[in-house]
ZADO-239998 format. One line per 4 residues: their letters; for each residue z, y, x of C-alpha. Coordinates in Angstrom, 1 decimal. Layout:
<atoms>
a) Z/Y/X | ...
</atoms>
This chain:
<atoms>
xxxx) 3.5/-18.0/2.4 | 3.9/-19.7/-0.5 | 4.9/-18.5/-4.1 | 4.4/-14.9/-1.7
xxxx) 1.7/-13.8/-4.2 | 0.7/-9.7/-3.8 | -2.2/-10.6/-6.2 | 0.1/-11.5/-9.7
xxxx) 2.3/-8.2/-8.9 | -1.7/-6.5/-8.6 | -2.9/-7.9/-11.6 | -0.3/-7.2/-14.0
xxxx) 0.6/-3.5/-12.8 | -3.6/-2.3/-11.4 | -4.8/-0.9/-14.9 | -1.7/0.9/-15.9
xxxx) -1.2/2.0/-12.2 | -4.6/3.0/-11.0 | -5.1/5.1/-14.4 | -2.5/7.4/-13.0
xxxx) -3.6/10.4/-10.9 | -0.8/10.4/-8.5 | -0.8/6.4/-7.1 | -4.8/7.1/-7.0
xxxx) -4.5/10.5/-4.8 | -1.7/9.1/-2.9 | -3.7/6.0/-1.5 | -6.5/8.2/-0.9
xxxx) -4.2/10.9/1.0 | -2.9/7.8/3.1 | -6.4/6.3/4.2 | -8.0/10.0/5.0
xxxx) -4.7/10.2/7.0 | -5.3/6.8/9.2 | -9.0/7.5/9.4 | -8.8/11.0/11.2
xxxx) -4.8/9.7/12.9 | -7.7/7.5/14.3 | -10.8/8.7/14.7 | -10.6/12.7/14.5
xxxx) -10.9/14.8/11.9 | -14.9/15.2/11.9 | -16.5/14.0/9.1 | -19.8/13.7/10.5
xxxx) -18.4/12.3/14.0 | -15.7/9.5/11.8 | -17.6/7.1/10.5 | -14.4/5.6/8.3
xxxx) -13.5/9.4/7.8 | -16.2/9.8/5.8 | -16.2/6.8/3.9 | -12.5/7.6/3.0
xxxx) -13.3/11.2/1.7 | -16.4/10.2/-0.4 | -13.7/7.4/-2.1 | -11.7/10.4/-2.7
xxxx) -14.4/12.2/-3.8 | -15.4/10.1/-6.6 | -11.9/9.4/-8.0 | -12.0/13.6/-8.1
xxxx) -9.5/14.2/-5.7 | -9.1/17.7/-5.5 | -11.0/19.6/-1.8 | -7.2/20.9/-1.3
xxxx) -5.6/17.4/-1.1 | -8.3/16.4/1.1 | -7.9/19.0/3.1 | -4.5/18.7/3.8
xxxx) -4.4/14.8/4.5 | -6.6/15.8/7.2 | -5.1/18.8/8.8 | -1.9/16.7/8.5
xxxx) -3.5/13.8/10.6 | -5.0/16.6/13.2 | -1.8/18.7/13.6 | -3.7/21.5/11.7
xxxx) -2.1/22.2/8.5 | -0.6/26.1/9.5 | 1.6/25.2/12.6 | 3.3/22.4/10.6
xxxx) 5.0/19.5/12.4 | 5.1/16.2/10.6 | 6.8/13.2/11.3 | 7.1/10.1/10.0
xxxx) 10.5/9.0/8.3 | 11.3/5.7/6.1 | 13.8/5.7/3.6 | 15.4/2.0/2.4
xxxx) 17.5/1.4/-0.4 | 17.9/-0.5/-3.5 | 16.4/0.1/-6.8 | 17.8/-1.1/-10.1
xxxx) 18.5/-4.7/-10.0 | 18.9/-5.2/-6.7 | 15.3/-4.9/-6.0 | 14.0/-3.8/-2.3
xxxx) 12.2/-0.7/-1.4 | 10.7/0.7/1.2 | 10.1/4.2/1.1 | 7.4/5.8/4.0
xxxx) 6.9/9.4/4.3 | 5.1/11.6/6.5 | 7.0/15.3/6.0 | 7.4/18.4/7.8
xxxx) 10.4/19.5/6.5 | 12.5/16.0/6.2 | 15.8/17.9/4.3 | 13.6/18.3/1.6
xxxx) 11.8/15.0/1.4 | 15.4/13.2/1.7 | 16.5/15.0/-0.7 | 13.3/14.2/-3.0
xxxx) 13.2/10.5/-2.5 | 17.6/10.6/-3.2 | 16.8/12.0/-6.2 | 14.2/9.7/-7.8
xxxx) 16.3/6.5/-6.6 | 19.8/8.2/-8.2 | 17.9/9.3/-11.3 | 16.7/5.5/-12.1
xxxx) 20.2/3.7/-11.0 | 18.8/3.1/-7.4 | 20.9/3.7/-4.3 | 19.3/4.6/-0.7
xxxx) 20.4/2.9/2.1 | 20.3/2.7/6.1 | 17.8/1.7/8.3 | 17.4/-1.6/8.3
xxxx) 19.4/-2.4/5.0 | 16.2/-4.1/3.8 | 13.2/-4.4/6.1 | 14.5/-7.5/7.5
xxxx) 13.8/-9.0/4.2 | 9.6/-8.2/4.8 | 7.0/-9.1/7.1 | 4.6/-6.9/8.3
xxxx) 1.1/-8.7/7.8 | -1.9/-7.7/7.1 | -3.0/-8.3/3.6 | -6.9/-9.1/2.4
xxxx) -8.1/-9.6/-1.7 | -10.9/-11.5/-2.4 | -11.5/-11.3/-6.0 | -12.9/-14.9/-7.8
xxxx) -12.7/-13.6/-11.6 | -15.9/-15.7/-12.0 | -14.7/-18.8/-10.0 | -17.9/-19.1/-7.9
xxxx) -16.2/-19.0/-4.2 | -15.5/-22.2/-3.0 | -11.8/-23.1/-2.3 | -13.1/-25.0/0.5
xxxx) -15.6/-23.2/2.1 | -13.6/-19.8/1.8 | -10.3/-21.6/3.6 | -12.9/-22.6/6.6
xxxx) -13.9/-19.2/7.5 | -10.9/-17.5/6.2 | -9.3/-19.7/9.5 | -12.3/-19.5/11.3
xxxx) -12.1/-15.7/11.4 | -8.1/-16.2/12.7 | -6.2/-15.4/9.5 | -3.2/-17.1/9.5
xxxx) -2.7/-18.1/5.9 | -4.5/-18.4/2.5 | -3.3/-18.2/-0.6 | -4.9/-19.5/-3.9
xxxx) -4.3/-17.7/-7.4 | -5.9/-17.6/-10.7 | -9.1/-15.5/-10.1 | -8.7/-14.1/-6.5
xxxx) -7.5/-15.5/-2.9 | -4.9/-13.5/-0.9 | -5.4/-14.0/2.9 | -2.6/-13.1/5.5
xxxx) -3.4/-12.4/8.6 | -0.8/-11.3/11.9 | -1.4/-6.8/12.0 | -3.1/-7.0/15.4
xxxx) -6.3/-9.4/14.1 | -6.1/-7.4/10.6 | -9.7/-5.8/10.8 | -11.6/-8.7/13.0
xxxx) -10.6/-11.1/9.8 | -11.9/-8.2/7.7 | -15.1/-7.4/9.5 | -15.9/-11.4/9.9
xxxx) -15.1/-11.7/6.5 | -17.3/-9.2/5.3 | -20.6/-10.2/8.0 | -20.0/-13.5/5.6
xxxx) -20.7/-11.5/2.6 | -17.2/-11.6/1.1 | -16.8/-8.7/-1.1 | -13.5/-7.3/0.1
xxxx) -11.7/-5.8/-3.2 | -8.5/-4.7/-0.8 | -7.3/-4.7/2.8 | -4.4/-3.4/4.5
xxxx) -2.2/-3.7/7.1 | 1.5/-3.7/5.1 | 4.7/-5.2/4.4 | 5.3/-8.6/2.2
xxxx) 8.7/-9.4/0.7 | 9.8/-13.0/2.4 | 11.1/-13.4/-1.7 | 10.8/-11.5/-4.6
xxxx) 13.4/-10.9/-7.3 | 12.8/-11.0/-10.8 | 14.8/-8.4/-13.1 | 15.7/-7.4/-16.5
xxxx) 13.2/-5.9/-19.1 | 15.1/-2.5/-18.7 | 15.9/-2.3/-15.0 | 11.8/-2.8/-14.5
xxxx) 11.5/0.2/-16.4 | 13.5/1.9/-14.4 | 11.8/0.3/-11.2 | 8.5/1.5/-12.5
xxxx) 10.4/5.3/-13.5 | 11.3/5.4/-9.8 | 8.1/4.4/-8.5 | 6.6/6.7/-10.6
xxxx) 8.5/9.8/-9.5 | 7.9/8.9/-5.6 | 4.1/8.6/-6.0 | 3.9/11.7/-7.2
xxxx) 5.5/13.4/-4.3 | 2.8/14.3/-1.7 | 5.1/13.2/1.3 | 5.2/10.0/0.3
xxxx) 2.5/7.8/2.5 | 3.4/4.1/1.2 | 6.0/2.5/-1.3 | 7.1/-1.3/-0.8
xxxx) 9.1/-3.6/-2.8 | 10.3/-6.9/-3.3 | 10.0/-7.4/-7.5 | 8.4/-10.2/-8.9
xxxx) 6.3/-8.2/-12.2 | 7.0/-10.0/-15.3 | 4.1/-11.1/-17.8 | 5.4/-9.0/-20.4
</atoms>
């Protein structure tokens, strides 16, 4: 996993990013989503339900979007049928994407997600034109701003919990682990009082590709536009974030 870092892509993009509205509500939407997908739609009776919805909460996502993550997950939402579609392509530059979606009315959401790749000089592809260049891996931030964890004594449990790789950067450690031992890494982890700043089971480019000043713009446009639609679940791509 080397020179794989998540963390410098994190980094450079989290204050810009996380300031906007619709990347904020979208994660939300997504974990409300897996938590109820998982463990019903009761609040009181989901125990990760909850703890989703009072993240939402305090970011002031709207009782609406809420709402409707939920009645998606429970088969709820006014008779609707969703299903879950991923769109591949290209974005400007060459640069990888991986577009999930869960939709009930998939002419619409193709036609959506077509849009904001043609608008930014991005191209959609078929299935399978660019998954085989991730790895689906669970994916686990320990923040080290202060430098007080212990390279050392972080590796040992980070292997003793059965993660399968660790990764060292400038204030933080990225720890991959296979998808099926994703949340016994995270709950050993945190009994070890790690502080967990993220954790989820995703997909990391084998490479990533550097562009040009103005295609990243255009990257960042297309993003944009997608994580503002509500059917979009999850975005992934392969660029390398410059330090500009």
């Amino acid at each position: 996993m080397a020179g794989h870092s998540k963390w410098n892509n994190i980094k450079r993009r989290k204050n810009a990013q996380d300031a906007k509205k619709g990347k904020i509500f979208m994660r939300h939407a997504k974990e409300i989503y897996q938590a109820a997908k998982e463990g019903g739609g009761d609040v009181s009776m989901n125990a990760s339900l909850r703890a989703a919805v009072d993240k939402a909460k305090a970011d002031n996502m709207p009782n609406d979007n809420i709402d409707r993550a939920i009645k998606k997950a429970t088969g709820t939402l006014d008779g609707a049928i969703f299903e879950e579609i991923t769109y591949e392509g290209y974005g400007p530059g060459g640069v990888a994407v991986i577009v999930n979606t869960l939709t009930d009315n998939k002419n619409r959401t193709a036609a959506e997600v077509r849009h904001a790749f043609k608008k930014n000089d991005g191209n959609l592809g078929e299935n399978g034109s660019v998954s085989f260049m991730f790895d689906r891996k669970g994916y686990i931030l320990i923040e080290n701003e202060e430098g007080n964890i212990d390279e050392d004594t972080i590796t040992m449990d980070v292997l003793e919990a059965g993660a399968e790789d660790i990764v060292v950067e400038d204030g933080a450690y990225e720890i991959y682990t296979a998808p099926e031992s994703f949340r016994e890494v995270v709950a050993y982890l945190t009994d070890h009082d790690y502080t967990v700043a993220d954790s989820e089971v995703t997909l990391i480019p084998q490479n990533y590709n550097t562009v040009s000043e103005e295609d990243e713009s255009k990257l960042e446009s297309m993003i944009e536009a997608l994580e503002e639609n509500e059917d979009v679940q999850d975005i992934h791509h392969n660029l390398q974030v410059s330090d500009n």
